[in-house]
Wavefront OBJ file of the C-alpha trace (Angstrom):
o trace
v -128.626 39.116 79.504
v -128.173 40.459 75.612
v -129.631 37.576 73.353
v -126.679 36.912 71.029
v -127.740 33.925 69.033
v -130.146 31.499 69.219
v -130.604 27.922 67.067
v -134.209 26.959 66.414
v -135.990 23.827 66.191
v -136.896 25.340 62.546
v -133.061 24.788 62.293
v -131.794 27.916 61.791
v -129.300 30.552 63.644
v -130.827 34.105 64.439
v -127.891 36.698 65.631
v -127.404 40.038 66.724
v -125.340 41.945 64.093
v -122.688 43.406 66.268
v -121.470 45.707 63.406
v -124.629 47.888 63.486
v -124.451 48.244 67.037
v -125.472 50.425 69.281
v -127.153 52.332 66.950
v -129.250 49.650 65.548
v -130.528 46.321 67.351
v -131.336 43.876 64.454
v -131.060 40.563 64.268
v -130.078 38.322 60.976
v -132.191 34.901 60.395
v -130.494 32.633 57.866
v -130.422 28.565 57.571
v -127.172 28.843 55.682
v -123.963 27.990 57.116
v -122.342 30.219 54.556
v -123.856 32.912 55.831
v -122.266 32.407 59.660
v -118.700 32.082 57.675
v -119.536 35.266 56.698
v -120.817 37.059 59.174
v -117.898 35.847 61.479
v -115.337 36.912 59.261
v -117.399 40.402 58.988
v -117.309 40.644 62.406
v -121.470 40.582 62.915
v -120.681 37.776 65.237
v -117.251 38.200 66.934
v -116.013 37.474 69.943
v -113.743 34.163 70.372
v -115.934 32.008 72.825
v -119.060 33.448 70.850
v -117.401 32.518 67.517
v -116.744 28.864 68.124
v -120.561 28.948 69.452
v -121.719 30.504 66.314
v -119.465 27.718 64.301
v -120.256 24.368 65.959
v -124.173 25.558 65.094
v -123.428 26.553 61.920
v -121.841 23.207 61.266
v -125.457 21.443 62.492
v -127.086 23.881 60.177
v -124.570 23.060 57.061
v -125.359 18.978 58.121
v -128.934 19.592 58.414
v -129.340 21.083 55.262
v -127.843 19.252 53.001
v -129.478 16.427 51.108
v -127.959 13.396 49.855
v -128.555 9.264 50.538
v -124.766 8.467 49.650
v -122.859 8.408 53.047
v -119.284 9.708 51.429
v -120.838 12.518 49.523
v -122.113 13.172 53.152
v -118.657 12.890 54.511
v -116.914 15.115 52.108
v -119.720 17.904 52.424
v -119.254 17.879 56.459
v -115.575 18.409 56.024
v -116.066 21.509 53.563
v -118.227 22.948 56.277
v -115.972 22.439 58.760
v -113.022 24.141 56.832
v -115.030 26.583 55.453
v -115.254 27.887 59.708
v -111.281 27.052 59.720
v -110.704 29.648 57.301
v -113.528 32.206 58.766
v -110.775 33.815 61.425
v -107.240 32.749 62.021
v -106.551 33.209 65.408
v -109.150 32.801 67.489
v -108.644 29.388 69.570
v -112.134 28.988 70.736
v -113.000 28.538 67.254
v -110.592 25.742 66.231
v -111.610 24.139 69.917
v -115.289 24.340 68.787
v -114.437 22.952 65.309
v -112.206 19.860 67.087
v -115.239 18.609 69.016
v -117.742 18.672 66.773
v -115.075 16.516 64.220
v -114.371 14.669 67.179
v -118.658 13.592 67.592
v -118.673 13.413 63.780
v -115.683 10.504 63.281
v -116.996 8.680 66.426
v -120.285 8.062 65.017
v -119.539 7.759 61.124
v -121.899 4.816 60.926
v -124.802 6.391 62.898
v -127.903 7.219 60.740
v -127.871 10.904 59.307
v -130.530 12.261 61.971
v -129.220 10.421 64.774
v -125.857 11.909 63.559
v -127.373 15.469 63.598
v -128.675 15.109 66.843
v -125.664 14.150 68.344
v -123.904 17.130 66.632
v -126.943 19.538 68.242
v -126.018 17.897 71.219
v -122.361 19.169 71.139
v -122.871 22.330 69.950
v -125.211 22.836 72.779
v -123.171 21.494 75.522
v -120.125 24.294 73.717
v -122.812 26.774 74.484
v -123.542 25.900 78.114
v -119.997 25.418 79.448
v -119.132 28.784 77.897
v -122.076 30.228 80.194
v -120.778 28.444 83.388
v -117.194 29.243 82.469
v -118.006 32.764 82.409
v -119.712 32.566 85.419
v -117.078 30.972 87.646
v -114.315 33.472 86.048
v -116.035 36.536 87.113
v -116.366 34.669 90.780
v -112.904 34.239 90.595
v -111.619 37.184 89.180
v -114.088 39.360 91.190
v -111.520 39.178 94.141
v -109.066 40.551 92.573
v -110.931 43.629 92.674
v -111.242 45.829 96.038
v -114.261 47.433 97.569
v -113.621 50.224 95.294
v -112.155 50.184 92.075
v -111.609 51.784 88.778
v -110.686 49.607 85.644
v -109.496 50.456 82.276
v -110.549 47.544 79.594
v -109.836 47.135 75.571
v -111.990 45.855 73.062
v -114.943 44.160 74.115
v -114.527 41.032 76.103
v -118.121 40.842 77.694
v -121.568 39.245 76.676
v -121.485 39.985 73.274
v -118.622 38.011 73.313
v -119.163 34.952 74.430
v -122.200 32.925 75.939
v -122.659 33.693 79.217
v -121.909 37.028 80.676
v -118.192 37.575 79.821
v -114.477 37.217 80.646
v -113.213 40.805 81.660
v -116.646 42.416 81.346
v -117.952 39.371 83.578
v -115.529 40.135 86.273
v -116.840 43.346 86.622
v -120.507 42.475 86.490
v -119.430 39.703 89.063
v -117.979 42.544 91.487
v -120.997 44.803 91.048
v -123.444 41.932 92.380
v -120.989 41.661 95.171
v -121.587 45.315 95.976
v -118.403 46.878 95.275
v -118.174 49.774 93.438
v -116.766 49.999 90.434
v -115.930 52.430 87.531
v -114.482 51.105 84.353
v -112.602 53.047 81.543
v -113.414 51.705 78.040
v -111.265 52.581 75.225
v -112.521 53.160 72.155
v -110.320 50.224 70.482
v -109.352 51.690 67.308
v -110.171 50.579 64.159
v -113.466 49.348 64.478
v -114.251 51.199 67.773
v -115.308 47.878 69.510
v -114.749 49.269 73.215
v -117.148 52.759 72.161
v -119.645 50.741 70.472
v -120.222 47.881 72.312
v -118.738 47.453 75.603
v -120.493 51.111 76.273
v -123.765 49.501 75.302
v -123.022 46.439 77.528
v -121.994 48.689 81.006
v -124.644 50.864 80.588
v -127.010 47.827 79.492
v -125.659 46.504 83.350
v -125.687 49.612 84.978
v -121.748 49.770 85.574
v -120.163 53.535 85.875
v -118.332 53.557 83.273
v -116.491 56.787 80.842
v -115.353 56.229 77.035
v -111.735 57.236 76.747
v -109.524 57.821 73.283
v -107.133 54.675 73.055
v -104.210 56.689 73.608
v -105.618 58.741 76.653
v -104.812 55.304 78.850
v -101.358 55.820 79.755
v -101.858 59.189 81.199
v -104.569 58.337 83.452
v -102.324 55.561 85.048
v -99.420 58.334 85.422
v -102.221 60.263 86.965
v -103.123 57.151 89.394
v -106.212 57.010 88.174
v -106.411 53.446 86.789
v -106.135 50.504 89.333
v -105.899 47.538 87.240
v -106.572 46.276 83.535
v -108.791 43.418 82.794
v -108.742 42.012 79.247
v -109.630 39.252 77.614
v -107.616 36.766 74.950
v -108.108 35.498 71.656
v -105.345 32.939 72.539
v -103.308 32.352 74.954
v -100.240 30.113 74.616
v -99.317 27.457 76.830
v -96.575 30.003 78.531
v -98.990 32.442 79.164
v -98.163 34.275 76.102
v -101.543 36.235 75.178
v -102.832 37.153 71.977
v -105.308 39.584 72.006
v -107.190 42.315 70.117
v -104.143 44.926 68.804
v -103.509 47.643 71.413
v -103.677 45.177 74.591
v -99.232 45.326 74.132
v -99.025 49.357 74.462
v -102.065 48.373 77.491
v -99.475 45.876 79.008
v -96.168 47.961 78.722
v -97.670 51.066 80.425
v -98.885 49.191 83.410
v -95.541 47.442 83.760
v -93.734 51.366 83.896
v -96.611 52.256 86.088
v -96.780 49.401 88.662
v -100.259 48.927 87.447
v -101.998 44.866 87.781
v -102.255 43.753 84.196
v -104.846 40.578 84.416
v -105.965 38.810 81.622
v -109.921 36.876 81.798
v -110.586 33.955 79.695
v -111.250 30.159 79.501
v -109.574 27.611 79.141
v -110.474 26.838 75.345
v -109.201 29.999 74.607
v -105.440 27.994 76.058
v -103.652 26.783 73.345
v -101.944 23.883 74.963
v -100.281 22.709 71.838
v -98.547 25.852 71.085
v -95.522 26.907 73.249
v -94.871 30.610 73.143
v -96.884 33.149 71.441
v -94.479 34.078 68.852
v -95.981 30.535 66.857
v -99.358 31.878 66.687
v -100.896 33.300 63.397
v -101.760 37.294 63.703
v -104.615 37.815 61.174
v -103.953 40.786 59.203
v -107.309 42.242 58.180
v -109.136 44.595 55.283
v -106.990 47.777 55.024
v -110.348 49.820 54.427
v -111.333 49.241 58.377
v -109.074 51.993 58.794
v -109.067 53.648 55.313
v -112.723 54.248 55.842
v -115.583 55.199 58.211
v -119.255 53.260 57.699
v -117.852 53.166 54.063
v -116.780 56.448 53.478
v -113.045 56.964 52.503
v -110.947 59.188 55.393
v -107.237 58.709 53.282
v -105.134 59.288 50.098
v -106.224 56.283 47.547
v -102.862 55.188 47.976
v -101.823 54.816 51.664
v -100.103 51.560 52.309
v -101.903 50.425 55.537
v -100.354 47.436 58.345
v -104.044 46.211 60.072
v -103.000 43.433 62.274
v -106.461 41.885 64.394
v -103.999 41.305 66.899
v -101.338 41.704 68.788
v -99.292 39.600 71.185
v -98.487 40.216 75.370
v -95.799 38.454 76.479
v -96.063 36.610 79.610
v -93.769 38.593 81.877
v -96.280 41.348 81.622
v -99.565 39.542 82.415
v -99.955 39.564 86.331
v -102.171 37.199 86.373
v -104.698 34.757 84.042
v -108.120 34.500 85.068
v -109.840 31.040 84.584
v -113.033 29.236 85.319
v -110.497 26.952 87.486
v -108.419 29.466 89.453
v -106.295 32.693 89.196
v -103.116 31.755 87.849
v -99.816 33.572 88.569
v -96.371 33.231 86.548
v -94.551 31.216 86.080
v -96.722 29.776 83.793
v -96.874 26.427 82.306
v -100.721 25.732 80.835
v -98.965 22.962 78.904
v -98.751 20.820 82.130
v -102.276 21.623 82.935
v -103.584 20.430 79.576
v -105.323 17.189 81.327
v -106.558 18.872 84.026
v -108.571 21.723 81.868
v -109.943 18.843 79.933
v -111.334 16.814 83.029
v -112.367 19.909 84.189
v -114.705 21.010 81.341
v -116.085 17.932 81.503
v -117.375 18.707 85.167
v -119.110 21.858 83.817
v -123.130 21.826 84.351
v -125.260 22.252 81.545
v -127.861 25.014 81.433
v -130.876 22.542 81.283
v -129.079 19.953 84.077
v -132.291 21.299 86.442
v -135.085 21.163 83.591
l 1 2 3 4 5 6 7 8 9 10 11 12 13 14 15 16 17 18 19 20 21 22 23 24 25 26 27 28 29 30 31 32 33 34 35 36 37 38 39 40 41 42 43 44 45 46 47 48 49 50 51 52 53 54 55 56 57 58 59 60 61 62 63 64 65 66 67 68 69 70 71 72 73 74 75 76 77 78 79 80 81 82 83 84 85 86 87 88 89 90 91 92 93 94 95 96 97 98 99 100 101 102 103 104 105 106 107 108 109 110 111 112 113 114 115 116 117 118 119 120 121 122 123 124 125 126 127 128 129 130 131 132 133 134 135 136 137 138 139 140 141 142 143 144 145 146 147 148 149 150 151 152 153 154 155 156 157 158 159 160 161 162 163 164 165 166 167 168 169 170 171 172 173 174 175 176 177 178 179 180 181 182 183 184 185 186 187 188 189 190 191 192 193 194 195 196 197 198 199 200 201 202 203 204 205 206 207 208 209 210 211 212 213 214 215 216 217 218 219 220 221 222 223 224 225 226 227 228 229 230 231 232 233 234 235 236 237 238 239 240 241 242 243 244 245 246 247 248 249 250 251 252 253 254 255 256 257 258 259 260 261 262 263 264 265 266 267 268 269 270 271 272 273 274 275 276 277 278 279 280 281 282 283 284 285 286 287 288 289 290 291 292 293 294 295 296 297 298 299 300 301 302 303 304 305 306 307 308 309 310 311 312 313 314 315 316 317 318 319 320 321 322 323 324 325 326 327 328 329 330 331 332 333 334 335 336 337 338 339 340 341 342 343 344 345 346 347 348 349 350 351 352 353 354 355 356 357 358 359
């Protein structure tokens, strides 16, 4: 397993900076919560399951750290840190579910005593951490059988272990079929601009051992004409409670060319990343980010000075085109309607083991 963050008892959060990967390994130390806005927003911790981690510890951190007797000053401070992570990335859910909880443990104990208040935040941001693992772990179970004895997959971005806790949402599924002994080859794009699939989810298959080839984003649709693509397994940034997926920007083009080709388009992820609040996907916020991630290349300038660029994080699937949505509860096929299943996904979280539940 790739160590992707880790909170101390000195009470601070040390990271793997994902933007220098794979050709460096380093990891950042800091005790300030500023610094996790920042690196989230700069992408050295991305991911949305990993995000929300990195936040609900970075809101202990911003608690722990700041000094003060006078319980309102306290108050007001814990709500700047917590919008300070609102602002950090738009539309990951996983983040905003992270963020809820932690409020939620915050206004239920307002008259606690600071430390007993921090622990009880710890607490939370721990038990965010451990479900993520287990959820991971039961989607790759499940979505494992979608996969045949022998398989080739194409997959965008990175949706793996560097993404969230545990060992991933499409990646995990793969890993999952591997310890099953199937075989298994997997096609990573390079997921243009920031080259997410050739950086990192290379470095996680070969980390794992899977087969795998790098592929040019737009090299996709002509291995499916060429039957060489079985099915492809993404993950979400947020998924609305139609089944309407938002994920990284190229997963559309993904979705339409298995459609023409007949090919299974599944989607992996958990069910924070379900929005059940939000009905169709069209009401979800599409961060636009930095024109220079595609004006330049580790900093150096590849256009005119002034190209007008469009650099949308994401971009939405509708539901007709997903085959099927891959939870830690089941596989779910259209029609869908998560909205109904808000209560159950709850309760069901709530079942989750923790990590330590055997220590």
């Amino acid at each position: 397993m790739i160590d992707k963050l880790e909170y101390t008892n000195k009470h601070e959060l040390i990271f793997l900076d994902q933007s220098l990967l794979p050709l460096k390994e380093k990891y950042l130390k800091t005790k300030n919560y500023k610094d996790i806005v920042e690196a989230i927003k700069a992408l050295r911790i991305r991911g949305a399951p990993l995000i929300g981690i990195a936040a609900a510890y970075g809101v202990v951190m911003g608690v722990h750290h700041y000094n003060t007797e006078n319980r309102k000053n306290f108050q007001i401070h814990f709500y700047k840190v917590i919008e300070s992570f609102r602002n950090s990335r738009p539309t990951a859910r996983n983040l905003f579910y992270a963020l809820e909880r932690m409020t939620k443990v915050f206004e239920e104990n307002l008259e606690a005593e600071f430390n007993d208040l921090e622990d009880l935040l710890l607490r939370e941001a721990d038990a965010i951490f451990d479900e993520d693992v287990e959820m991971c772990n039961r989607i790759g179970v499940n979505g494992a059988d979608l996969l045949g004895e022998k398989s080739t997959v194409l997959t965008h971005c990175n949706a793996g272990e560097l993404a969230t806790g545990g060992i991933g949402t499409a990646l995990g599924i793969i890993y999952t079929a591997k310890k099953q002994g199937k075989d298994v080859l997997v096609y990573a794009d390079e997921t243009r601009p920031l080259l997410q699939g050739a950086r990192l989810t290379t470095y996680e298959l070969g980390a794992n051992g899977i087969e795998h080839d790098l592929i040019i984003d737009s090299m996709a649709a002509n291995l499916m004409k060429e039957q060489q693509i079985d099915c492809v397994i993404i993950g979400a940034d947020r998924i609305a409670s139609n089944g309407d997926v938002v994920n990284k920007v190229g997963s559309y083009s993904l979705a339409v060319n298995c459609a023409f080709h007949k090919i299974p388009f599944y989607v992996a992820a958990p069910g924070t990343t379900i929005d059940f609040d939000t009905e169709t996907g069209d009401k979800i916020e599409i961060e636009e980010r930095d024109a220079d991630e595609i004006t330049q290349v580790r900093g150096e300038k590849i256009t005119g000075s002034n190209v007008n660029v469009m650099n949308p994080a994401f971009d939405l699937v509708p539901n007709n085109l997903v085959t099927a949505i891959v939870t830690e509860y089941k596989v779910h096929y259209p029609p869908y309607n998560f909205g109904r299943l808000k209560q159950m996904f709850q309760s069901y979280i709530q079942t989750l083991p923790s990590r330590n539940d055997d220590d």
